[in-house]
C-alpha positions in Angstrom: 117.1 149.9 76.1 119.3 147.6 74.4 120.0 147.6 70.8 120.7 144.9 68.6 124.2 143.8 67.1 123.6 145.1 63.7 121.9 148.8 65.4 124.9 149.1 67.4 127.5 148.0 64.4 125.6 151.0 62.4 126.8 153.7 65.3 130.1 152.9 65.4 130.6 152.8 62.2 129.3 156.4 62.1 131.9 157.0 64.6 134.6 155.8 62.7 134.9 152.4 64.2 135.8 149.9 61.5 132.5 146.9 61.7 132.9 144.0 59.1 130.5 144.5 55.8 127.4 143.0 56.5 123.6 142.4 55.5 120.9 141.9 57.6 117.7 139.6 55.9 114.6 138.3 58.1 113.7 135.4 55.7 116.6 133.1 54.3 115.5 133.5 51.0 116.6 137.1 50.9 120.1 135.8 50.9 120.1 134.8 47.1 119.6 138.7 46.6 123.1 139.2 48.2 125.0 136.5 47.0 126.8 139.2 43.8 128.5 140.8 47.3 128.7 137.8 49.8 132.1 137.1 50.6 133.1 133.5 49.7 133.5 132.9 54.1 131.0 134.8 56.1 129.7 134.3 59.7 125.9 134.0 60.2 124.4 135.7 63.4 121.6 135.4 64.6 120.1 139.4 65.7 118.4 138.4 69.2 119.1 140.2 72.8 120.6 137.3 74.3 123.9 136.5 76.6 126.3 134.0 75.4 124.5 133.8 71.5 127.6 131.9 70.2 128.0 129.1 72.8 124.4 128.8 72.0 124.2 128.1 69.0 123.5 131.4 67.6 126.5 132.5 65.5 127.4 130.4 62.3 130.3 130.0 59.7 129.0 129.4 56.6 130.5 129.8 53.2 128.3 130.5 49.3 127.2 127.3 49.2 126.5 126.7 52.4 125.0 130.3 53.8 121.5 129.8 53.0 120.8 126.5 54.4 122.6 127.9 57.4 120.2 131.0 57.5 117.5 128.7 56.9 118.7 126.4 60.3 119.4 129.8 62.3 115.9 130.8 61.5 114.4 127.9 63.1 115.9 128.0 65.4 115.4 129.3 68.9 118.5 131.0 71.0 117.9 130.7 74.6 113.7 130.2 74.0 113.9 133.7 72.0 112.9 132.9 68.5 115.6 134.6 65.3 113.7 136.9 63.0 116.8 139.2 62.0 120.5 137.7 61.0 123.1 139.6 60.0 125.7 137.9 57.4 129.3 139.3 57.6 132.3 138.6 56.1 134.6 136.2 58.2 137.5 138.5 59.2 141.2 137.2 59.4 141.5 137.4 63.3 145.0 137.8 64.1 144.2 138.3 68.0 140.9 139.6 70.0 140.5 142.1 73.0 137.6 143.2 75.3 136.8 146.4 75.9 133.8 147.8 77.8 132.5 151.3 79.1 129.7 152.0 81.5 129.2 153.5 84.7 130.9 153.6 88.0 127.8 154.1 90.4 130.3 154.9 93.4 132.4 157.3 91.7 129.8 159.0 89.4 131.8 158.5 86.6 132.5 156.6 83.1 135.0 153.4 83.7 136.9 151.6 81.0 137.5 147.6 81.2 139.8 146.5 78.6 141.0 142.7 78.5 144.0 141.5 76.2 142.1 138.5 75.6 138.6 138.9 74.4 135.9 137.0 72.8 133.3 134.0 73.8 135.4 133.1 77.1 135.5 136.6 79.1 134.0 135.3 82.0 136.6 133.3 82.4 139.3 136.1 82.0 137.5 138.3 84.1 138.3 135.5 87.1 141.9 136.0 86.5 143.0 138.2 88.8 144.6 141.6 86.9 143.6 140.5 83.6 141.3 143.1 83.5 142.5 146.6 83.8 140.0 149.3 83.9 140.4 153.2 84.2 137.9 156.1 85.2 137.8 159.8 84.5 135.5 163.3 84.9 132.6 162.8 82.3 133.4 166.7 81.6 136.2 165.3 79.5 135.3 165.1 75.4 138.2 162.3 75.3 140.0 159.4 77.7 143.1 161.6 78.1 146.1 159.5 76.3 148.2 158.9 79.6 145.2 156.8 80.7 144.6 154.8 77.5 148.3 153.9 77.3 147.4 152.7 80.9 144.7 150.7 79.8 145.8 149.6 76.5 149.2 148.5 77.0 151.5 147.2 74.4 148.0 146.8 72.4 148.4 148.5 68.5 148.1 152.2 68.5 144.7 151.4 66.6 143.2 150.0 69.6 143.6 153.0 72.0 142.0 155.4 68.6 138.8 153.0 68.8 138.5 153.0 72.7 138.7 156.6 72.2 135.8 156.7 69.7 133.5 153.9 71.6 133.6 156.5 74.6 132.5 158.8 72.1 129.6 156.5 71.2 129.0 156.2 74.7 128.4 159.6 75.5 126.8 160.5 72.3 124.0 157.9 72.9 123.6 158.2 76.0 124.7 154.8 77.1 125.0 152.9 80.1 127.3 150.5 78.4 129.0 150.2 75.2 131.2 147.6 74.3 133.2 145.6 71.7 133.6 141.8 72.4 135.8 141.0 70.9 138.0 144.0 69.5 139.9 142.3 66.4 142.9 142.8 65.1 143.5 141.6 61.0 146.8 141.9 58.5 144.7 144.9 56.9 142.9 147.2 60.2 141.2 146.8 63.9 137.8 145.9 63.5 134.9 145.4 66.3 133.9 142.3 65.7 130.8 142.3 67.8 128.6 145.2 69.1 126.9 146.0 72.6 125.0 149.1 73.4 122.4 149.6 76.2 120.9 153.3 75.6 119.2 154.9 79.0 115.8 154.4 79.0 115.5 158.1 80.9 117.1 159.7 77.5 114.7 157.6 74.6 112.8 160.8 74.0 115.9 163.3 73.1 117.6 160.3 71.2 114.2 159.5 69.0 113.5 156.5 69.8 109.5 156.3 70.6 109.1 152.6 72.1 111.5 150.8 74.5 111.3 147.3 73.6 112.6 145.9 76.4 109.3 146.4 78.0 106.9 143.7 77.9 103.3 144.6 77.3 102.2 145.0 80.8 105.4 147.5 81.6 104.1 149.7 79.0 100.7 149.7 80.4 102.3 150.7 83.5 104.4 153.0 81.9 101.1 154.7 81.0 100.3 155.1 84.6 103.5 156.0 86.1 103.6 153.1 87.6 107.0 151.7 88.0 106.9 148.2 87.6 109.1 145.5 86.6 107.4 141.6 85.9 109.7 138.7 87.8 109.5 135.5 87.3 107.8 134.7 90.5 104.3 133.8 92.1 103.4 136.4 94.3 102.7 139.9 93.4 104.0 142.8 94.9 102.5 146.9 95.5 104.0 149.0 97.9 104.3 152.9 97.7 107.8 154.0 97.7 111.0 152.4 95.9 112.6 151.2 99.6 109.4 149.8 100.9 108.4 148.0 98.0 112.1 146.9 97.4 112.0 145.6 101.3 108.7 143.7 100.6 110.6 141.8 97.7 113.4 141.2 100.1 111.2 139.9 103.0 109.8 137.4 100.2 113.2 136.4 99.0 113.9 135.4 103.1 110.8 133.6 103.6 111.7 131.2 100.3 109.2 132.9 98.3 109.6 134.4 94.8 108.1 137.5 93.9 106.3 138.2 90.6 106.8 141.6 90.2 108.1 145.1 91.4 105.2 147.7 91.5 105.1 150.9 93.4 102.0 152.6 93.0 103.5 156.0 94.2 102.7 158.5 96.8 99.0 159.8 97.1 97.2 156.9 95.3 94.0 157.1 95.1 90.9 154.5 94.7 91.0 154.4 90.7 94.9 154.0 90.7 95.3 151.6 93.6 92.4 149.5 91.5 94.5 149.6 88.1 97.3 148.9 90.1 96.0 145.7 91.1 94.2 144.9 88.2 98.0 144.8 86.4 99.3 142.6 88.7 96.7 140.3 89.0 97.2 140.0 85.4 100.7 138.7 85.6 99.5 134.8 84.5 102.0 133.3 87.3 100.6 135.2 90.3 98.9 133.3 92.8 98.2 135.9 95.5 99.5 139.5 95.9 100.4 141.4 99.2 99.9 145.0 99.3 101.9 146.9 101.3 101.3 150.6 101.8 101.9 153.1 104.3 99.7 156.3 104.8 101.0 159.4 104.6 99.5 161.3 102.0 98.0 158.6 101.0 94.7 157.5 102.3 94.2 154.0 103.6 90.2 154.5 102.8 91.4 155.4 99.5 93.8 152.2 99.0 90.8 149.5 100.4 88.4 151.0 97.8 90.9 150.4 95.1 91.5 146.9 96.1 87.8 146.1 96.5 86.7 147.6 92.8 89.7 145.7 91.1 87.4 142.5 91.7 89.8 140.3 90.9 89.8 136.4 91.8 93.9 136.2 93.4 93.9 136.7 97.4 95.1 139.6 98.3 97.4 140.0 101.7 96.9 143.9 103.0 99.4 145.8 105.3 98.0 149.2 105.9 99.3 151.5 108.3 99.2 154.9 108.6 96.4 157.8 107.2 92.9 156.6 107.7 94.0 152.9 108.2 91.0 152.3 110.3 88.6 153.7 107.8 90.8 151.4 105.4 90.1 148.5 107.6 86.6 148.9 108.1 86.0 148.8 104.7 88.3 145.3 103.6 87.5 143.7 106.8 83.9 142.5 105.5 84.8 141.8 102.4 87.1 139.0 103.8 90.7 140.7 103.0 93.1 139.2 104.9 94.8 142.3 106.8 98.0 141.9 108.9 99.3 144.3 111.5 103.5 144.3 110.0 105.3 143.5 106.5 106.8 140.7 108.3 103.7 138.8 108.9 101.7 139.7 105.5 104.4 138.4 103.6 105.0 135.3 105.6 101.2 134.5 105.1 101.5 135.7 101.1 104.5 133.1 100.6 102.8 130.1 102.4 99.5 131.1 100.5 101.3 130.9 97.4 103.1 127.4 98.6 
């Protein structure tokens, strides 16, 4: 799950990472309750989960006469089609230069790795395509701290500060349970090194042990599924997706993707589904408003065909629905779709080609 600017910014403070002062308000009003500890320059952010928030418009300088007609703009307006209900006013720091640093997880190596940039801030992307201007470093996760040989590596001839908040970021990092944390950019000022901007994306498998009871980043029907122990992901696509199995499922999306078809979401009803689950299954999808037709792509093994065709049947819903059974019972399975009219193909190739030109 990711966390907002001004959620992050409270951990590392707790960590020991300088943040600039701040206040957060959800109506612009609220500002004139701040103005006795305003600075006279202050940036005004707008607190959404969006990429690239300053080039689009979401991060303004403002001064005291000027910040609460700036709230007032930021809060009508709308970064990236996601509307502001949260901005955090902080005082505008005397940048002297900005880095990028970033930790997350090296799938390969099974391992934390460090990125750290000497020039940070709203361009990165186009650091990151110069070639060594990125350095990065991995190491055991059994280690508490980046051993110092490796964050003079990384750091370079950056200030001594630097490498003591790298240090306590990874700190963050493991703390949280993150599978990123990262400062863009890291700021250096006349008085300290500040993080100047705050990213932290917390594992959705450890929510539970670090109390936090919903994962926003779910939309309505994810939770639902959550319920179910479905996992399912919404796309932006037209035709919807259930397979049993990650790979399969995965496959079926892929096999879309080839034909020129986009798929509207990722659901894999598990192993051993049975009537009432295959039918909630389907129900969910169906209720995805861009899905035109869904294929359904399942393999018996312990899970019965039979089972799967009365689950389709009962969900009664209008979409056409594309079947690929094979496996357990599939002739039961097909006895009881065929006179209802399903459209049933013998391989994934073909019920996907017929699911992409149905949806065309």
């Amino acid at each position: 799950m990711k966390l907002l600017e001004y959620e992050a910014k409270q951990l590392f403070a707790e960590e020991g990472i300088p943040v600039p002062k701040g206040t957060l308000i959800s109506r612009h009003k609220e500002t004139l309750l701040h103005m006795d500890t305003l600075p006279e320059k202050v940036v005004v952010k707008a607190q959404v989960d969006v990429g690239g928030r300053g080039k689009a418009g979401g991060v303004l300088m403002a001064d005291h006469e000027t910040v609460m007609e700036t709230a007032r703009r930021l809060f009508d307006t709308r970064i990236r089609g996601v509307p502001v209900d949260r901005i955090l006013i902080e005082e505008r720091l005397d940048i002297r230069h900005e880095y990028f640093v970033s930790i997350t997880i090296d799938r390969a190596k099974k391992q934390p790795v460090i990125l750290f940039a000497e020039t940070g801030g709203v361009d990165i992307e186009e650091t990151a395509r110069t070639e060594g201007a990125i350095r990065s470093v991995s190491f055991s996760p059994l280690l508490s701290d980046i051993p110092g040989f490796l964050l003079r590596e990384l750091c370079g001839n950056a200030p001594a500060d630097i490498q003591k908040t790298v240090n306590r970021l990874y700190h963050v990092f493991c703390r949280k349970d993150a599978l990123l944390a990262e400062i863009n950019p890291l700021v250096t000022t006349p008085a300290r090194v500040y993080a100047a901007d705050a990213k932290l994306i917390i594992d959705d498998n450890s929510l539970g042990r670090q109390g936090i009871i919903v994962n926003r980043d779910l939309t309505e029907r994810e939770r639902e599924a959550e319920k179910h122990g479905f996992s399912f992901v919404e796309l932006d696509g037209s035709i919807g997706v259930i397979g049993n199995g990650a790979g399969l499922t995965m496959a079926t999306l892929d096999l879309i993707e080839t034909y020129g078809g986009k798929a509207a979401d990722f659901l894999d009803v598990g192993g051993g589904a049975e009537q009432e689950r295959v039918k909630i299954a389907v129900q969910l999808v169906a209720g995805v408003p861009s899905v035109k037709v869904i294929v359904v792509n399942l393999l018996g093994g312990i899970t019965k065909c039979d089972e799967v065709a009365k689950g389709i049947v009962a969900a009664g819903i209008h979409q056409k629905v594309i079947v690929r059974l094979a496996g357990t019972n599939e002739a039961e399975g097909r006895a009881i779709l065929a006179p209802k009219g399903y459209l049933m193909l013998d391989t994934m190739e073909l019920a996907v080609k017929a699911a992409v030109e149905a949806a065309q």
